[in-house]
N, C-alpha and C positions, 0 to 999 in steps of 0.2 A: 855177842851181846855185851857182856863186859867192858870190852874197851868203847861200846858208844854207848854203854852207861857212866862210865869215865868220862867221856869228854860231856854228855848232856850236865853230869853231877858239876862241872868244871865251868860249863856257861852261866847255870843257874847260882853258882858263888859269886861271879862275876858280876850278874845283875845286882843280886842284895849288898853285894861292896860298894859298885858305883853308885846304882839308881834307887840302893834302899830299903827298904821291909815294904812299904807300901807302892813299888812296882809289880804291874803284873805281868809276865812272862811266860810263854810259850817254846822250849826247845824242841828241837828236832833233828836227832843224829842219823842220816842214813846210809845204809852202805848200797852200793846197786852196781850189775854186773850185765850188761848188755852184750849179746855177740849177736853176731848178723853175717849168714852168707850168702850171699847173691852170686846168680846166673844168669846166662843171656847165651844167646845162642848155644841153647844147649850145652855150656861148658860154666863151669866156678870161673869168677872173673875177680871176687873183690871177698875178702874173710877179714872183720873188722872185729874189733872187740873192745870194750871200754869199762872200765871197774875205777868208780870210785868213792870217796864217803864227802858228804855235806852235812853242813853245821845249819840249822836255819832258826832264827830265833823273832819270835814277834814281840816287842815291847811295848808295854801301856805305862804312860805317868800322868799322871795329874789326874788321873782321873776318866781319862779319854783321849790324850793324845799319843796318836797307835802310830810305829812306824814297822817295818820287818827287813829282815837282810837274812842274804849267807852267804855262803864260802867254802868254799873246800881248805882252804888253810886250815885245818884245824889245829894245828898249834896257837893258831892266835884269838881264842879264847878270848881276853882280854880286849884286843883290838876290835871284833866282833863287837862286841859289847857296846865300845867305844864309840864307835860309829852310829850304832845303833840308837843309843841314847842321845847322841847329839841331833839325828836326826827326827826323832820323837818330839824333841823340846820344841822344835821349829814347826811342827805341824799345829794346825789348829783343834781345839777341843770338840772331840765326836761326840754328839749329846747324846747316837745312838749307839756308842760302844755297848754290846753287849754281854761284854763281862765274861769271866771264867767259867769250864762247867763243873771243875772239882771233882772228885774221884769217879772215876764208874770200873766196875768191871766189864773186862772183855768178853764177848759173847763169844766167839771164837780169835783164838789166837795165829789164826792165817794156815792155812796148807801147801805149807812148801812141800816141792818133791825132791831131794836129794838129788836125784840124779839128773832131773832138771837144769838146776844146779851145777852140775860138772858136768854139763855136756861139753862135748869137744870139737874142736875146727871138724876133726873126721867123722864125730859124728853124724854132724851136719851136712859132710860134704855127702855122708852114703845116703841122705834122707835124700838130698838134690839127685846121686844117681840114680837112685828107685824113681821117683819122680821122670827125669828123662826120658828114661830105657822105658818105661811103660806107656809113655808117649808115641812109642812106635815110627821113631824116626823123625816126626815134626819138629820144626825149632820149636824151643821153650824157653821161656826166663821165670825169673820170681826170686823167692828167698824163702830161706827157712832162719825163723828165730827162736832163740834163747832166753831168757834175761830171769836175773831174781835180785831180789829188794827183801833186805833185812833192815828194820827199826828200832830205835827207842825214842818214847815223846815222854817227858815231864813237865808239869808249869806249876809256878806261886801259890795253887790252889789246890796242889796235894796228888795231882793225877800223875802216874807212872804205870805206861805201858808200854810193851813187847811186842813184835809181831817180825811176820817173814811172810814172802810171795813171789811162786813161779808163776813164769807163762814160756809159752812154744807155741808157735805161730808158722804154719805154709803154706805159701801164699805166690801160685805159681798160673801161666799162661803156654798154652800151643798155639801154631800158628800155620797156619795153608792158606798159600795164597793170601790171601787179605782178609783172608776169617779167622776170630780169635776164640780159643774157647777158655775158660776159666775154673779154677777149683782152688779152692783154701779151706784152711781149717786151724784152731786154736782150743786151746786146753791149757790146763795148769801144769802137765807131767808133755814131758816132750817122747815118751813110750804110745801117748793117746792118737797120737799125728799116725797117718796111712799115706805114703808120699807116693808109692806104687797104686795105690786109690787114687788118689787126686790128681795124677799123671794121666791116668786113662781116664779120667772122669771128662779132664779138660780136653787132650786129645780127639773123643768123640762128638765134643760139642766142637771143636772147630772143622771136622771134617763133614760135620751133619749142616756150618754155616757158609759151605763153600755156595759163589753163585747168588748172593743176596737180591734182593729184587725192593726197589719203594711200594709203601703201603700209603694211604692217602690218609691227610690228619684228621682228627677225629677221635671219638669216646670210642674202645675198645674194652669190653672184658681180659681180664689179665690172670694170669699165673704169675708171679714173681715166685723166684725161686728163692733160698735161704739168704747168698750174698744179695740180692734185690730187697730183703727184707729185711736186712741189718742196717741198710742203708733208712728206709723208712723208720725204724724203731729208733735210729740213734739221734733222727731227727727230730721225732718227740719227743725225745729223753731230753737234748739241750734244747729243744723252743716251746716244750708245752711242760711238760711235768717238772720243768725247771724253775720251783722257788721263786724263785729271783723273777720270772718270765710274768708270775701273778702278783707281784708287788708290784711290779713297773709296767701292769696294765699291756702287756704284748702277749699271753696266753690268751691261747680261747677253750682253755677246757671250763669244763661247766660240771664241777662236782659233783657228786650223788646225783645225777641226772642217765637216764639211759644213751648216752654220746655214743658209741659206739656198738659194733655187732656185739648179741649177748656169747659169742663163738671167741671173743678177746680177752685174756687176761694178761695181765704181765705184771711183773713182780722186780725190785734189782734185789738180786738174793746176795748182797755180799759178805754174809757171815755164810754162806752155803758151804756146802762138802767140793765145788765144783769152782767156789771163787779162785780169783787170779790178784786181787789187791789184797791191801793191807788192813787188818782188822782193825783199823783205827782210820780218821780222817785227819787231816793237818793241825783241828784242833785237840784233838786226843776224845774226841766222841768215839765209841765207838759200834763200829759197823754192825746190821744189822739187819734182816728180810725188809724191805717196806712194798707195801704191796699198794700197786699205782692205777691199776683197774681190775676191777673183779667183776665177771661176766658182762661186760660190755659197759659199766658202770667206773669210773674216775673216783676212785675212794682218796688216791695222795700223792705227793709232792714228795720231792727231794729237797734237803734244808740244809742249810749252815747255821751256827746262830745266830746269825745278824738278819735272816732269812726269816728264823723262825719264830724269831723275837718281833718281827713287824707280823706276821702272822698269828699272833698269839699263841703257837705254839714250842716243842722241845725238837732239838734238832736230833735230824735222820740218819747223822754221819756222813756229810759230802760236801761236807767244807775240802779246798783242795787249797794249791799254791796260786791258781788264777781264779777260783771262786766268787773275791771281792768283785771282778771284772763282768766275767762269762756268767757268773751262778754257779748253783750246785748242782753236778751233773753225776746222773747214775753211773756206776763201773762196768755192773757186774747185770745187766738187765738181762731178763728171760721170758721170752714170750711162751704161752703153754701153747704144748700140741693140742692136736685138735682129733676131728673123727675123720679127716677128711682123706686121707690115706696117704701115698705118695704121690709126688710130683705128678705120673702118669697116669695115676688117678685123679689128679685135680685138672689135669688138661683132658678127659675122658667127658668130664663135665664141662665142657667150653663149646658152646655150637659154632662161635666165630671171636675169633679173639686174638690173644698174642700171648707167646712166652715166652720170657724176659729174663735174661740169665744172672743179671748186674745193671748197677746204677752207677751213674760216677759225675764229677763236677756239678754238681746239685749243688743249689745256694737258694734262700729263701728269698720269695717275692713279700709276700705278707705274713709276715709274724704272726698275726692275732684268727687266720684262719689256715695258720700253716700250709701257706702254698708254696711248695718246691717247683722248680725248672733244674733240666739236668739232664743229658744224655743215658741213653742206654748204653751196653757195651758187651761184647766178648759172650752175643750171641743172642737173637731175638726169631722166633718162628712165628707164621702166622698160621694159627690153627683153625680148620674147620670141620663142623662136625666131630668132635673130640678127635681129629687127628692133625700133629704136626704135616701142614701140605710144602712149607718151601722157608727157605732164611729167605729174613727182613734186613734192610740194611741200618744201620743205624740211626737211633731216633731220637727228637728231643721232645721232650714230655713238659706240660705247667700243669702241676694236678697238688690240692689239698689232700694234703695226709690227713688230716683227721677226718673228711670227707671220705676219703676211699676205704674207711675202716667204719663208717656209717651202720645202722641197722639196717640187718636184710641185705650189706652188700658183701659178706664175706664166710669164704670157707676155709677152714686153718688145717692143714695140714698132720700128717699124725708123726713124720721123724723130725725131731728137734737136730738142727744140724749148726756147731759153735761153731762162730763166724767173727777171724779180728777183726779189731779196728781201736783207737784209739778216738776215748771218748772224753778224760781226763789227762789229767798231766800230774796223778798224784806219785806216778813212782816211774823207772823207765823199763815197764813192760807195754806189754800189749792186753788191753782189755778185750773182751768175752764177750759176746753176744749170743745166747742162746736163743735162735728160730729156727721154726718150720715155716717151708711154703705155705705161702696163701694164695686163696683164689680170691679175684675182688672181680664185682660187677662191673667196674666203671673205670677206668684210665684213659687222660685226655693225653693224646697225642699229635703235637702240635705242629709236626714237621718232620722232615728226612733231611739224611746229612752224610755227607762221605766221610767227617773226622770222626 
């Protein structure tokens, strides 16, 4: 922390020498430490690792003309600066810059795990062999990840804070014949990961999808499994709960109104005990529970302040590095369990239906009622009578996420199972997805597909 409060104390001299007393200014020193090993055919192929520190600094003059940069140079302080400013003057005056937020304290100061932290090429590589070897001889690939992000953010407006954040992430496939089956999982402490779990997990789902067979398209009751569900929740998180998405008129939630089953809540808890980012956001707000639906009801939004200033409101903490662009996108989302028990309790309840182990190449058709198109993947059944009777072969879905989370069309499941994926770009980890399966009434499925 010291030495990137040295260089933040070093940018912010820099500003008041060139641009003045009446600039205003945002630094951001961070150190971040990525490793990554990957496998394929059952064997380590590729052990990558990348540690470095960035300088990032956003400058306001006149009043409103905003420009931002950075660099890993950090010796050039100065030069940073330099750039920075000249590139400011050239911009035109934002009338809706909305200004500094000035001191806040931190709600939590981030949950690093040490050991996290100094995990090791070997560590990783025994996570990969547990993984393998419980796969019981199928080929497998994937990865098991590392990473932590240490900060300090100060600006013109008196705010100075701290903060640090692990993640571990594994995130691996088996494979027979042309059936694939899947298992991941993420936490902030990489002790939290069961690679020998998620080996056999995936294992059994590819030998249970040997033999696939076409189903015909059409509305099907569904089970999605956790990864099927992180996939749906992260959708919402960037096209509906996303700030920005209800400024620009392309949300369709509809606040304080019953939109969804009363069986829904979700929350992004990123000052939680269980977070994986950083307890600050790009603009030095810092992080904090915000709770996005509560029993089936859309209570809020995720906010920057430029978000939350056209909103009339105080921001949420998720302003990031692409924020101005994408909006403000939760990190740290959790959906709650439910009463609905396990997976094979929620397929028990299915008279005719499907279950669906993953989603993937999913892109939105309409914004404003959130309709995704997207493949399934890496294991779909067609269940009758609450019993798995045969694998499905691969399918492509157009179905409204906010629609299939309707009243009356959902049951949530009772184990919350953390699921990566990157849903930000605030630091280089891997963000958190905390769900349980859900059962839902209704999924359109709109085709079969060999890829």
């Amino acid at each position: 922390m010291t030495a990137l409060d040295t260089l933040v104390a070093a940018v912010l001299d820099e500003v008041r020498r060139q641009a003045g007393a009446d600039a205003a200014a945002v630094v951001r020193a961070e150190s971040t430490a990525l490793a990554l090993t990957r496998f394929a055919a059952s064997a380590v192929h590729q052990n990558v690792a990348d540690e470095r520190t960035t300088l990032h600094l956003q400058l306001t003059v006149d009043g409103g003309r905003t420009a931002t940069a950075s660099t890993t140079r950090t010796a050039s302080a100065a030069d940073l600066v330099t750039a920075t400013l000249a590139a400011a003057r050239l911009r035109p005056r934002d009338a809706d810059w909305p200004g500094l937020g000035g001191p806040a304290p931190l709600v939590s100061a981030g949950n690093p795990d040490e050991a996290t932290a100094q995990a090791t090429p070997a560590e990783r590589a025994a996570a990969v062999a547990a993984f393998v070897e419980a796969a019981g001889g199928l080929s497998t690939a994937g990865y098991v990840q590392t990473s932590a992000s240490t900060a300090v953010l100060a600006d013109t407006a008196g705010q100075h804070v701290r903060g640090a954040a692990t993640s571990a992430a594994c995130d691996g496939i088996a494979r027979l014949g042309g059936a694939d089956g899947v298992a991941r999982s993420a936490s902030r402490r990489f002790a939290d990961l069961d690679p020998a779990a998620l080996g056999a997990r995936a294992a059994a789902k590819a030998r249970a999808g040997v033999d696939a067979v076409p189903v015909e398209p059409g509305r099907y009751a569904v089970v999605l499994e956790p990864a099927a569900v992180g996939d749906l929740v992260a959708g919402l998180a960037s096209g509906q709960f996303n700030g920005k998405a209800v400024v620009d008129g392309t949300s369709g939630l509809r606040l304080g109104e019953q939109q969804f089953d009363r069986a829904v809540s979700l929350v992004d808890d990123a000052a939680g005990p269980d977070a994986t980012g950083l307890p600050f956001d790009t603009e030095g707000t810092p992080a904090r529970r915000t709770e996005l639906v509560r029993d089936g009801v859309p209570v809020g939004l995720t906010t920057d302040r430029r978000v939350a200033a056209a909103l009339g409101g105080s921001s949420t903490g998720h302003a990031s590095d692409v924020s101005a662009t994408t909006g403000p996108v939760a990190g740290d989302p959790a959906l709650a369990a439910g009463d609905g028990g396990s997976v094979d309790d929620l397929v028990t309840g299915l008279e005719r239906g499907l279950l669906i182990s993953d989603l993937w190449y999913t892109r939105v058709v309409d914004p404003k009622r959130s309709v995704w198109t997207g493949l399934t993947r890496n294991g779909v059944w067609l269940v009758e009578d609450g019993r798995v009777v045969a694998p499905v072969s691969t399918l492509r879905f157009t179905q409204s996420y906010l629609e299939a989370l309707a009243p009356g069309a959902v049951t949530v499941g009772s184990v919350v199972d953390p699921q990566p994926a990157r849903l930000t770009m605030t630091y280089a980890g891997t963000n958190r997805l905390a769900v349980p399966a859900l059962r839902l009434s209704s999924w359109n499925i709109t085709g079969n597909t060999t890829g």
